[in-house]
C-alpha positions, -999 to +999 in steps of 0.1 A: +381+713-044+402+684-046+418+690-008+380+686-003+375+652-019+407+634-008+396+644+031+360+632+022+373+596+009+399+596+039+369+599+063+349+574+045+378+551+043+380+558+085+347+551+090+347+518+070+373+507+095+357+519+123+327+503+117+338+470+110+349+469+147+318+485+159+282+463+163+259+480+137+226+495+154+205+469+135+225+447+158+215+463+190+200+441+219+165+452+228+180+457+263+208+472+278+211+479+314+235+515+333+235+512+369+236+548+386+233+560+424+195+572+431+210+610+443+217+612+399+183+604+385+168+639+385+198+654+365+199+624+345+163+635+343+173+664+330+205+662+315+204+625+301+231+603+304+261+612+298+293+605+290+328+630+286+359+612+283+390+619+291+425+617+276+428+582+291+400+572+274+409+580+243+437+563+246+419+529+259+393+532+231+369+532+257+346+563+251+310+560+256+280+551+282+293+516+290+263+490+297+259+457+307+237+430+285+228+414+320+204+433+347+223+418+374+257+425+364+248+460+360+232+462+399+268+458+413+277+496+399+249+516+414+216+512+436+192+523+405+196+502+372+179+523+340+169+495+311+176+514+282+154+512+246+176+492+224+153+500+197+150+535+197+183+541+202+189+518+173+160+538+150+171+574+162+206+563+140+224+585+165+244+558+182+273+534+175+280+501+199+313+493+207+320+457+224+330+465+262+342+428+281+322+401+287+285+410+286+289+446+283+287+473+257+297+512+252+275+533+233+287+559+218+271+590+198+276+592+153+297+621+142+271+632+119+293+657+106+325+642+091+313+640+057+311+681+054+339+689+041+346+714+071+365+686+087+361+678+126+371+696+153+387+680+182+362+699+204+337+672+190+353+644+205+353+660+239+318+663+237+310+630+245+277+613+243+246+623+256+216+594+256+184+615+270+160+602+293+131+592+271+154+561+260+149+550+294+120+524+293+123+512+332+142+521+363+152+492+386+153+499+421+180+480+448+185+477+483+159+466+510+136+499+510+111+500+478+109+532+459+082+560+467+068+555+437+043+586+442+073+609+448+092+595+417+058+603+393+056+635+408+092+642+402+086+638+363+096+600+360+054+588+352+069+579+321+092+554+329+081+518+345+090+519+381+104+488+393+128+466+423+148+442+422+136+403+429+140+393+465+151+358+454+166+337+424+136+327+420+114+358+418+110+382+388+115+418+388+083+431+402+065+460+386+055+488+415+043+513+383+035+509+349+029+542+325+002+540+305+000+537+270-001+567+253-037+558+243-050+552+271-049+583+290 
């Protein structure tokens, strides 16, 4: 029992630390942007995004789905930019932020089981994080062609706002589907 409690107070002590370097969830910006390549959306569909660090990693302190703060930043890593729920990722308590540069961020997933006493095994770690598609509010197409938006509803993204990139400064994002609220159907 008291091997028990002096691991307990070592992992709370470690977490302390840990958050203090880590933006709390409450602190979590209502958008974050992760660019991807169109070929990935139906196993991020699927699979959700995800994340499995390597050794390197580890070592860098830079585990987690990294994400920019800024929609155009993000649109120079991959032709399809997902805006992610800040909010629900912040309410499902599942998820630590971890600065990441200049207007970027790395969310990573809670341990939610260091404090029981069957200590951690490193097998965790290597799990990764895993954010699923329903955090996904819009998808944010790039390039010249517009999206086939009735292929991309069929394909189980109705959902999710379906969306391109402004032609100009000067334009806005334009809006090529819009899901409707749950009430409405």
């Amino acid at each position: 029992m008291g091997m028990k409690l002096i691991m307990e107070s070592f992992r709370t002590i470690l977490k302390e630390q840990d958050s203090q370097s880590a933006a709390t969830m409450q602190d979590t910006p209502q958008q974050m942007y992760h660019a991807v390549s169109s070929d990935q959306l139906d196993s991020l569909r699927d699979n959700g995004i995800t994340n499995l660090p390597s050794e390197v990693d580890f070592e860098e302190d830079s585990t987690g789905v990294p994400c920019s703060l800024d929609m155009n930043d993000a649109q120079r890593h991959g032709d399809v930019v997902l805006e992610l729920d800040g909010e629900g990722l912040a309410g499902s308590g599942q998820y630590t932020l971890n600065p990441n540069g200049e207007t970027g961020v790395r969310i990573g997933m809670t341990d939610s089981a260091y404090t029981s006493g069957h200590g951690v095994h490193d097998m965790v770690d290597k799990l990764g994080t895993n954010i699923p598609f329903q955090f996904v509010k819009r998808m944010i197409f790039a390039g010249d062609s517009l999206p086939n938006v009735r292929k991309l509803k069929d394909g189980g993204f109705g959902g999710v706002e379906i969306a391109t990139f402004p032609r100009s400064p000067d334009e806005e994002v334009q809006s090529m589907w819009t899901p409707p609220e749950p009430d409405e159907s």
